[in-house]
N, C-alpha and C positions, 0 to 999 in steps of 0.2 A: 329706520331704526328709531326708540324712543326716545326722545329730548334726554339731555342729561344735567343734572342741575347740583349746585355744590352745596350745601348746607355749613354755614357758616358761624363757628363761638369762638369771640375773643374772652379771655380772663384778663385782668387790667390793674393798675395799680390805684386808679380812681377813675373818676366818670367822665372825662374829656381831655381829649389831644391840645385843648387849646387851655387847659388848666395844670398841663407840665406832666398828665398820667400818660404810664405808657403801657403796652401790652405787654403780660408775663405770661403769657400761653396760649394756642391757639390749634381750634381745629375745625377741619375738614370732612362732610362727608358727601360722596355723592351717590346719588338718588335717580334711577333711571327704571324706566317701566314700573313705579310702582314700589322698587325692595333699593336694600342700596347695596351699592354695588363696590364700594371706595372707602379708605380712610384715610385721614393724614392726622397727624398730631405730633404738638412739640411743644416743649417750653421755650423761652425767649430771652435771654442774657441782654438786659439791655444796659445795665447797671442803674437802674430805678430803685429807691426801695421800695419795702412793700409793707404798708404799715401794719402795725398788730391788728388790728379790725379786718383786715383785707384778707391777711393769713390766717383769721380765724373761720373767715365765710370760706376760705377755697380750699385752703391744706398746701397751698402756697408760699414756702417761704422762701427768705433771702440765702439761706444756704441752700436749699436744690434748684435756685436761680444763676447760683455759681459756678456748679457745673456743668450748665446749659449751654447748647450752641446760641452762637451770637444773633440776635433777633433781625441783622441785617441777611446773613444766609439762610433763617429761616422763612422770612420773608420770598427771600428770592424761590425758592425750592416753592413755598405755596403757590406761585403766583405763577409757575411750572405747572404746577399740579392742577389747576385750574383754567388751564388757557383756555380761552373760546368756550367756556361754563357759563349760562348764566347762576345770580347768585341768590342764597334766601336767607336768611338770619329771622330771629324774633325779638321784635324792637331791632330792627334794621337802623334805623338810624344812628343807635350806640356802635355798632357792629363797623356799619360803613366809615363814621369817622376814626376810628380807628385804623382801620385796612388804608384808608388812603392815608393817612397819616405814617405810618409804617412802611408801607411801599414807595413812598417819596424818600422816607428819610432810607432806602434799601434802591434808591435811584432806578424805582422801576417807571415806565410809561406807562397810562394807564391803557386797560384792555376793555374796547368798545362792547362786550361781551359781559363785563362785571357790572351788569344793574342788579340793585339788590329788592328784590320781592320781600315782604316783609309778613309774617305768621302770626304777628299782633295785629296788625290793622284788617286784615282778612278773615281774623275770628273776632275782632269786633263785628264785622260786617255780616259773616258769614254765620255765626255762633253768639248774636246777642245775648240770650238766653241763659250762656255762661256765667257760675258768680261771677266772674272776676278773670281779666283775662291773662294774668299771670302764667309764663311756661309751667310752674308746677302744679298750679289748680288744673290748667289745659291736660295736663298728663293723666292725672284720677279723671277730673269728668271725664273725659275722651275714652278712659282704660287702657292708654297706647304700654306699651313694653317699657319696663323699666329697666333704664339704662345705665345708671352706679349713680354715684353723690353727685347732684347736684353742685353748680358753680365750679363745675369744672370742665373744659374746653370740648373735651369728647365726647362725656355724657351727656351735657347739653344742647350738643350737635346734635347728636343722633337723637333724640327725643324732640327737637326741633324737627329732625328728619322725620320722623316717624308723626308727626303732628301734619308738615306738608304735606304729606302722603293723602291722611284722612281728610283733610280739608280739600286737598287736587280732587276725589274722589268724590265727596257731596257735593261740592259744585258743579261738577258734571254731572251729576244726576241731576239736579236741580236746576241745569241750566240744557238740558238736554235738547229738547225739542229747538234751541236757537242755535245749537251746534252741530245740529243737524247730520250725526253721527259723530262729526267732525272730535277730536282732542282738545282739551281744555291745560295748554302749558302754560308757562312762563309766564310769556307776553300778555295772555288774556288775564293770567292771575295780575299782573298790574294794572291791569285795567280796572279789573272791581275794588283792590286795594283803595284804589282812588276816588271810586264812587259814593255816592252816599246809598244806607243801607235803602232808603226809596225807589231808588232809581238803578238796581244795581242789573235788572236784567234789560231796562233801556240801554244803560250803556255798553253792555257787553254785544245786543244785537245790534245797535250802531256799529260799532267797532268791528263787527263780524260784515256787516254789508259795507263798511267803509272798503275794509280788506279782498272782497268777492267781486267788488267792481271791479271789472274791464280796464283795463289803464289805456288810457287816449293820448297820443301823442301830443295832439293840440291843447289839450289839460293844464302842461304847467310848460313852461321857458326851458331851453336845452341847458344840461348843467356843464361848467367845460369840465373837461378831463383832467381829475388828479392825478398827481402821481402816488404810486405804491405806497402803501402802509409800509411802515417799520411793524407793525406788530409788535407784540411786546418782547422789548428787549431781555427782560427775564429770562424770556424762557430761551434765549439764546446765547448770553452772556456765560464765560464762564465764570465760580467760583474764584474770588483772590486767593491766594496762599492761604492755609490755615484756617479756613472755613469749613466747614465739614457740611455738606451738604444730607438731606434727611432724606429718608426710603419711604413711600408712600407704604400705610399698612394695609394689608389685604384685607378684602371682606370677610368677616369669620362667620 
């Protein structure tokens, strides 16, 4: 079956968890074989405000924040919705500090499966060439499908989506002959994120004959036996009272 990978946009009240902003909307989409295949989206009650600047970039305000389910069982229900996913965002960095930020304060564990691949640093790499590597420049140059207003959690997911796509796609052509039919997922795309644009088919065939060797017993020291994973409790826990947990939306 083909990898399946979550595409990830938070909407925020400012630029970091560690400067008191919080998340006021947030979505999901997943992306498998190619199309995508998943939705989630929600707004998020965290009781933050949201400054006039902020609701003017997103259409965000403090009153349809008030009607919103609580940002703790939104949290929960995404963090459901994504078990055992890995993750992509654009500017990953902004993305992830948040999500952990969120899911700690929604007392989730974290999910060995939530690394975040990043669609900025990959089209630096992959797409120098580009002016500029801003999600909305990437969208015109690319011609990818446009997905509604901008700086909002779903459109910019799926345009995020729809950006991984194209870029999982020229990489594997471009790195064809090292992958030797083989699929270009996830895990390889964080490989060349991390690269520099020089070196970006050295490290991916290292990393390809790292993975292809033989594993030798004599190799490394015997690991002792852990005990079982908790896994993430999220996705087991249920709902307190009065939390209204959200319905993942179908692919249209």
């Amino acid at each position: 079956m083909p990898e399946t990978v979550a595409v990830i946009d938070f909407e925020t009240t400012g630029m970091s968890p560690a400067m008191g902003a919080r998340a006021t909307e947030v979505a999901a989409v997943l992306v498998q074989g190619g199309e995508i295949v998943g939705r989630f989206q929600s707004l998020m009650k965290s009781g933050a405000w949201v400054p006039p600047f902020i609701e003017q970039l997103t259409g965000i305000s403090n009153a349809m924040l008030e009607r919103a389910p609580p940002a703790r069982a939104v949290m929960r229900e995404l963090l459901r919705f994504t078990q055992g996913t890995p993750l992509v965002a654009h500017n990953a960095a902004f993305d992830r500090g948040f999500w952990h930020a969120e899911a700690e304060r929604a007392e989730c564990e974290p999910d060995a499966a939530h690394r975040f691949a990043c669609t900025l640093l990959l089209s630096r790499r992959l797409h120098p060439e580009a002016p500029n590597h801003r999600l909305g420049t990437l969208r015109a140059w690319h011609a990818l499908p446009a997905a509604g207003r901008a700086h909002r959690a779903l459109a910019d997911a799926e345009t995020t989506a729809h950006l991984f796509i194209r870029q999982q796609r020229d990489a594997a052509a471009r790195f064809a002959a090292a992958l030797d039919g083989g699929s270009l997922g996830h895990e390889l795309l964080l490989v060349l994120q991390k690269a520099s644009r020089a070196r970006l088919a050295e490290r991916l065939a290292r990393h390809l004959e790292t993975a292809r060797k033989p594993w030798n017993r004599h190799d490394v020291e015997p690991l002792a036996e852990e005990p079982p994973s908790p896994g993430n409790r999220c996705a087991h826990r249920p709902e307190p009272a009065g939390e209204l947990a959200l319905a993942a939306m179908p692919a249209r």
